[in-house]
Backbone as CSV, one residue per row, in Angstrom:
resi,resn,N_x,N_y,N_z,CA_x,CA_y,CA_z,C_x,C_y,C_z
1,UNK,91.269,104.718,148.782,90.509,105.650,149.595,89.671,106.533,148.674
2,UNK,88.585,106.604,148.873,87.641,107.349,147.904,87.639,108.716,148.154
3,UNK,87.342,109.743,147.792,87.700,110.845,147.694,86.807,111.526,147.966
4,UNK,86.532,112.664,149.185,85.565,113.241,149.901,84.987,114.518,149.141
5,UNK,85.634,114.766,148.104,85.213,116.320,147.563,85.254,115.961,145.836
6,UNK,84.393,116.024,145.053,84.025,115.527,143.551,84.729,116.929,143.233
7,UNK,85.603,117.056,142.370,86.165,118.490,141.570,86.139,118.368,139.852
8,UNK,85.075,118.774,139.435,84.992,118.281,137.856,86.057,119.090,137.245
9,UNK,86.815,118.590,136.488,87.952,119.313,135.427,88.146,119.144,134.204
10,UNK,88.413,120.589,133.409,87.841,120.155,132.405,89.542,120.604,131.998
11,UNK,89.861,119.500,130.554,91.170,119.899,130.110,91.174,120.703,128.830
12,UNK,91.942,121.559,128.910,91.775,122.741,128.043,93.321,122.558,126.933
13,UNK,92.683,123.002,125.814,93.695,122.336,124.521,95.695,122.373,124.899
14,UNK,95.830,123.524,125.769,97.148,123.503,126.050,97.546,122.725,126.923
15,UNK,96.762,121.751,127.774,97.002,120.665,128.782,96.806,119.442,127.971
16,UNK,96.869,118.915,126.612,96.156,118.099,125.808,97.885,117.220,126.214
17,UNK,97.421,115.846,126.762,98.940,115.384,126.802,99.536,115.224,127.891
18,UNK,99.187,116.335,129.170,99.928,116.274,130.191,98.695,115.445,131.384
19,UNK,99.611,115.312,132.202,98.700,114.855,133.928,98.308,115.861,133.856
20,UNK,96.981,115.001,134.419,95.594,115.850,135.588,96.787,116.205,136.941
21,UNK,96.212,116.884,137.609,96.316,117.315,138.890,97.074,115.924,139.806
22,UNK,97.598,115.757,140.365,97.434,114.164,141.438,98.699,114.022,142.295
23,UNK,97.484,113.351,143.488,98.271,113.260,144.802,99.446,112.258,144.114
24,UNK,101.113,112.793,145.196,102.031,111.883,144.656,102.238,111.024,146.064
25,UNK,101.651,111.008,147.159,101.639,110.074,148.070,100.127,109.696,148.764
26,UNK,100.096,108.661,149.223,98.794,108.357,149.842,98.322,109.707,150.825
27,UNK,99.203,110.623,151.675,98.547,111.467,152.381,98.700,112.450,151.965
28,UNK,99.305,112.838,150.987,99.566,113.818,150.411,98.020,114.949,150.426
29,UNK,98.142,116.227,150.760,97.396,117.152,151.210,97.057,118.407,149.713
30,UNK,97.896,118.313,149.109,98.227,118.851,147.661,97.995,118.334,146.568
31,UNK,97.421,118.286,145.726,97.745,118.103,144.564,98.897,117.938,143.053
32,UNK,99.722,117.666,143.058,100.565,118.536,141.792,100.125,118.602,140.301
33,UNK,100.458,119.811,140.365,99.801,120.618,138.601,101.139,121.138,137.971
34,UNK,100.433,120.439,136.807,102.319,120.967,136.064,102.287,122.118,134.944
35,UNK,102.893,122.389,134.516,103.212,123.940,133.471,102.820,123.081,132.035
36,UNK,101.783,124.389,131.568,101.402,123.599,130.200,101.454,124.870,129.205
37,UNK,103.022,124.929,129.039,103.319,126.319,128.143,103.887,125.108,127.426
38,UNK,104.207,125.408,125.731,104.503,124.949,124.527,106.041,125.329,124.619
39,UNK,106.836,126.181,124.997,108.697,126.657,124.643,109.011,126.416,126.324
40,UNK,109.901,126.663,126.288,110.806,126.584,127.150,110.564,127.972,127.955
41,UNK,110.293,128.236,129.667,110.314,129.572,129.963,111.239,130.203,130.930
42,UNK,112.241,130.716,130.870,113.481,131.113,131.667,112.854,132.289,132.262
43,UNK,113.043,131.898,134.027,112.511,133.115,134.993,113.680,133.476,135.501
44,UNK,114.175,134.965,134.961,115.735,135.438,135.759,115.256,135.635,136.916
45,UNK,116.581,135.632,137.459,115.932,136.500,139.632,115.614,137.696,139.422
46,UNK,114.321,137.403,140.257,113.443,138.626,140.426,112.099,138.554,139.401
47,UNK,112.463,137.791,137.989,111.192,137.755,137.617,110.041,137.073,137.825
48,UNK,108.687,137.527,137.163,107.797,136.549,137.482,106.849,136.318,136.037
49,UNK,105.914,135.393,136.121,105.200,135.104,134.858,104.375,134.090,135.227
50,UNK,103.192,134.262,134.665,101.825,133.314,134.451,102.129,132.086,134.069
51,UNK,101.621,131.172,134.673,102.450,130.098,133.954,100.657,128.965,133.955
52,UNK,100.133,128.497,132.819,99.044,128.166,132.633,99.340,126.345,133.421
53,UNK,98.122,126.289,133.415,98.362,124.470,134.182,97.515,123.948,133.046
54,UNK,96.612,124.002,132.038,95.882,123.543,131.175,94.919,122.764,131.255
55,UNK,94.032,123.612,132.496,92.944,123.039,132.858,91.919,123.750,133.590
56,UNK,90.601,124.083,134.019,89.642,124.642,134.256,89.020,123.711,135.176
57,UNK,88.534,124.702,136.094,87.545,123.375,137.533,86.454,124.064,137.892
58,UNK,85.148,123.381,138.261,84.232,123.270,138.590,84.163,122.814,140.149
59,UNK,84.617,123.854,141.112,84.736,123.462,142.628,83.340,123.913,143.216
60,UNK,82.920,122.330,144.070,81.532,122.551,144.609,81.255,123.750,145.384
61,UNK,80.074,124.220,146.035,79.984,125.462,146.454,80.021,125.190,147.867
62,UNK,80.677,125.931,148.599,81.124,125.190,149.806,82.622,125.081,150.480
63,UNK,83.416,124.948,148.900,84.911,124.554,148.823,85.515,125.818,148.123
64,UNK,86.822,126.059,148.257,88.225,126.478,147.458,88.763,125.232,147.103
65,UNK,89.602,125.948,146.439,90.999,125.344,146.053,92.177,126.690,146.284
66,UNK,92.764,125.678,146.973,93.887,127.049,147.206,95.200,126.400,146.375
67,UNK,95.550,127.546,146.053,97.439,127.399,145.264,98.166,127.572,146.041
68,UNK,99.405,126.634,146.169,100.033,126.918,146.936,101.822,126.227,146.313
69,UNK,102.696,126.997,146.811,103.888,126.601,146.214,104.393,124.852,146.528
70,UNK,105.409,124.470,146.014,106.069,123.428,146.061,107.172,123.717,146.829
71,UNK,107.321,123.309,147.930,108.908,123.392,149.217,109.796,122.961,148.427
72,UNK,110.192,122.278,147.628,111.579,121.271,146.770,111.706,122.672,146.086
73,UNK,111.059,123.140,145.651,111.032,124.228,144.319,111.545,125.627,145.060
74,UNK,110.987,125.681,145.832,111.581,126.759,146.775,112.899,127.240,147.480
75,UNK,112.977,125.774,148.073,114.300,125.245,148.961,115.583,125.147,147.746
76,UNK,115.112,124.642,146.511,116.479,124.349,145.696,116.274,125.363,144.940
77,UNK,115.682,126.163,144.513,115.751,126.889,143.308,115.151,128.674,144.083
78,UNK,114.441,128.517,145.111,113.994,130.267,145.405,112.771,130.569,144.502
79,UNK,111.836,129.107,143.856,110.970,129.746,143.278,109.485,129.158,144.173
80,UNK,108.659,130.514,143.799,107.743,130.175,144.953,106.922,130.753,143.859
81,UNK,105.282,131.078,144.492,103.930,131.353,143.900,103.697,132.679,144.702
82,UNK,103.551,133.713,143.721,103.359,135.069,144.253,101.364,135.027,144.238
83,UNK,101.332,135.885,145.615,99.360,135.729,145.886,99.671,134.201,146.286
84,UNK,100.252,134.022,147.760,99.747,132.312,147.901,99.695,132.394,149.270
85,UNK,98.691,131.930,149.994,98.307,131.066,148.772,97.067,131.296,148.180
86,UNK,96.780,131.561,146.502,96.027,131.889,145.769,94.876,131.165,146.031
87,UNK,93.409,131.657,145.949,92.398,130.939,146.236,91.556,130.767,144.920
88,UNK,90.900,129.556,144.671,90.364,129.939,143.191,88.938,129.323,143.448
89,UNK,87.429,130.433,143.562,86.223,130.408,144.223,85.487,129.534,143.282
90,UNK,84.922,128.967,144.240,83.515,128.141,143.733,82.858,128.209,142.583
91,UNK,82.768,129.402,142.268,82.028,130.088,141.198,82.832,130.794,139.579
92,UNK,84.569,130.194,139.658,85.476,130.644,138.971,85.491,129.280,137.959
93,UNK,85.247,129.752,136.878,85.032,128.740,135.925,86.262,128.803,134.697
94,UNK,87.267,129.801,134.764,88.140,130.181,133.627,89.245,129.205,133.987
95,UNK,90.598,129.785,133.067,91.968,129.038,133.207,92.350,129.099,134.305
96,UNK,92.886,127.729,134.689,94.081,127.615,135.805,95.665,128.227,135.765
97,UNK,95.789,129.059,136.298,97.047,129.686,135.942,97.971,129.783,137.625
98,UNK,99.019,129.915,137.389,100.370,129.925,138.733,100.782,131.228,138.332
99,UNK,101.020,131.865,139.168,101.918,133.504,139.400,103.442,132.213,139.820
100,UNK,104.433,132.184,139.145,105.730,131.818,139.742,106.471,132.542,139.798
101,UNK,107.266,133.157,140.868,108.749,133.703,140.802,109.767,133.488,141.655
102,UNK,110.664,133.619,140.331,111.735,133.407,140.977,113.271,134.408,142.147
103,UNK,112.783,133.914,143.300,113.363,134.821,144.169,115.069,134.189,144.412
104,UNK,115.529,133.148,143.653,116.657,132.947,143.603,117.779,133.404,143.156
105,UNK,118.891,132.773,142.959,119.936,133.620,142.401,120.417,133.228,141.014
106,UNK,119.630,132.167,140.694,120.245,131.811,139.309,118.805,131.620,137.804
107,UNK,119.275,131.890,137.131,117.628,131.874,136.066,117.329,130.414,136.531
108,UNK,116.005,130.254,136.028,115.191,129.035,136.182,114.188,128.834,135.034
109,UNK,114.571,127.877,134.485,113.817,127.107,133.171,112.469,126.165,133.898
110,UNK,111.691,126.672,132.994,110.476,125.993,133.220,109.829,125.220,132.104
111,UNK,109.640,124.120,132.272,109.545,123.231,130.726,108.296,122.697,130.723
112,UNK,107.527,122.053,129.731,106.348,121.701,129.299,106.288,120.229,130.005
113,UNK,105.042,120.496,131.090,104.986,118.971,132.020,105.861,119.001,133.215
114,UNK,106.407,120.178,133.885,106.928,120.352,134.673,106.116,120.502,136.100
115,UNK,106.394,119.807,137.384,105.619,120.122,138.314,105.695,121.423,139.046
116,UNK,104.511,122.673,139.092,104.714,123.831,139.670,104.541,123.785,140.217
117,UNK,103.295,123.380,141.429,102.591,123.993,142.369,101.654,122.668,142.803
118,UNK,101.174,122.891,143.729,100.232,122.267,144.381,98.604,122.868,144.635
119,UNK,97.636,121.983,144.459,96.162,122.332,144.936,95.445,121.666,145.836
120,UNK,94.745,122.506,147.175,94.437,121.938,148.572,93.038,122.259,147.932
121,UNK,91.909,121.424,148.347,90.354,121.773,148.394,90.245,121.765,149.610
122,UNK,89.574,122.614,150.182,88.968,123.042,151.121,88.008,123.376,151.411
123,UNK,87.293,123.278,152.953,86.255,124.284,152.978,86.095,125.086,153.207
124,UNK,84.860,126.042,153.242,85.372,127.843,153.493,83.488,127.755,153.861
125,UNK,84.535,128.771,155.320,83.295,129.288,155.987,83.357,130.781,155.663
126,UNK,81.593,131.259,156.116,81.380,132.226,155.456,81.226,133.214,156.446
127,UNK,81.600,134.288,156.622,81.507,134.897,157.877,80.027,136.073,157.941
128,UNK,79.490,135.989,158.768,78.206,137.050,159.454,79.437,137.820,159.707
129,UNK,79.568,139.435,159.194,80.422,140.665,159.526,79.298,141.692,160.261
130,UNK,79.569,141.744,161.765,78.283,142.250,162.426,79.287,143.424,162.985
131,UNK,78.641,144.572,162.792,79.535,145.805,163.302,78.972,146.489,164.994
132,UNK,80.307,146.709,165.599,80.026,146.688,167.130,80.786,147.974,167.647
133,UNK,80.238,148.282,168.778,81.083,149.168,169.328,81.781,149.339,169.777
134,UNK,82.318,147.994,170.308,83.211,147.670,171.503,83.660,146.700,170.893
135,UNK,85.192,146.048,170.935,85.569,144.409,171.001,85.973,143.972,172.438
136,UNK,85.480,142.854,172.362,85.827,141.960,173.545,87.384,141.897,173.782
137,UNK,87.748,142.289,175.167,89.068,142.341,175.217,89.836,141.057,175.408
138,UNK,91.087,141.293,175.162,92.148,140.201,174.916,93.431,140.589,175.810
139,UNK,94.214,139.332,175.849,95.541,139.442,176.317,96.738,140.607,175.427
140,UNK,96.169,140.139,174.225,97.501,140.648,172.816,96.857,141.793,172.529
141,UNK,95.667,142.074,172.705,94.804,143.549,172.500,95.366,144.104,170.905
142,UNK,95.773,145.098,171.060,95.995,146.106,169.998,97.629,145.473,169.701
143,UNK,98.040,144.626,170.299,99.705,144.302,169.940,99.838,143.947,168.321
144,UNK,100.392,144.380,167.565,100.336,143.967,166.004,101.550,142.837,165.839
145,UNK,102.299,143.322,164.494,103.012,142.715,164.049,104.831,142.831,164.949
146,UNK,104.721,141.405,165.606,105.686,140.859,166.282,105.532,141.210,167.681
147,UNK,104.236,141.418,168.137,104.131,141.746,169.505,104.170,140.633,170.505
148,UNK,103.997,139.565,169.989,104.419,138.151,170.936,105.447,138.171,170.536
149,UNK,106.421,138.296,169.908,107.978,138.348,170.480,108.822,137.089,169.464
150,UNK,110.031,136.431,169.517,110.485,135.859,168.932,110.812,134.739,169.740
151,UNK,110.954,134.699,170.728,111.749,133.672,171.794,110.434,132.609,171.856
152,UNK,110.421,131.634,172.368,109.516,130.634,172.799,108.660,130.911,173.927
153,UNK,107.832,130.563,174.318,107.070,130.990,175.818,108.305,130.358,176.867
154,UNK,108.044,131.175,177.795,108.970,131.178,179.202,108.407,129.702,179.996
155,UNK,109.488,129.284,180.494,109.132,127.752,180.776,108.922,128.064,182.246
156,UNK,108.472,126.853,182.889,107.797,127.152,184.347,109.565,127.938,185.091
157,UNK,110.460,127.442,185.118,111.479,128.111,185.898,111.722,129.947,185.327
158,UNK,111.304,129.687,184.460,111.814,131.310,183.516,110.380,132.614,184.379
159,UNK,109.383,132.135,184.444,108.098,132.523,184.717,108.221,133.446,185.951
């Protein structure tokens, strides 16, 4: 399957050695990018740290790339990607780097060629921000955070 979005990458001396970026299943929606630190890096619970991928991208204008954590990594270990999911703009030409931390209970070693994280390209629309006097009203109006509730919608007998 040929690939709908060209992402030029350039590999930068601390990625010299490791995988590019790459889907690990045919539908796979992510990318995986692995840790391209030289020692060994132990994240106690609660800490966090930069963790470089050793590589730089050239994303068309039009697109992101968003960061986003690994579920296996999460689910077994409590480590996730702090800022995610991280967006890295069109126009961002520097190092690829992961915010990882670890929200688990036990330290976590992070080793050279290790899979961190995942990268989605996307597209990104651009928004007209037009200022008004009025908003068009709604059902949820001014309801914020948890104002639809926790339960499921009420089924035709509940109604």
């Amino acid at each position: 399957m040929p690939s709908d979005v060209r992402v030029a990458l350039k590999r930068l001396a601390e990625g010299a050695g490791l995988p590019l970026p790459a889907y690990m299943t045919p539908d796979a929606a992510g990318a995986d990018v692995v840790a391209a630190i030289h020692d060994e890096l132990t994240l106690l619970p609660g800490a966090r740290a930069l963790v470089p991928t050793g590589f730089a991208l050239a994303i068309p204008r039009g697109y992101e790339v968003q960061v986003r954590p690994r579920s296996g990594l999460a689910l077994r270990s409590g480590v996730t990607l702090l800022n995610s999911p991280g967006t890295i703009d069109a126009d961002y030409r520097g190092p690829v780097s992961v915010i990882l931390a670890n929200f688990g209970t036990e330290p976590f070693v992070v080793r050279r060629g290790d899979r961190i994280a995942q990268l989605v390209v996307a597209p990104v629309a651009r928004a007209d921000f037009a200022e008004v006097t009025e908003l068009a009203p709604t059902e949820r109006a001014k309801g914020g955070f948890g104002s639809t509730g926790l339960a499921g919608a009420p089924t035709k007998d509940q109604s």
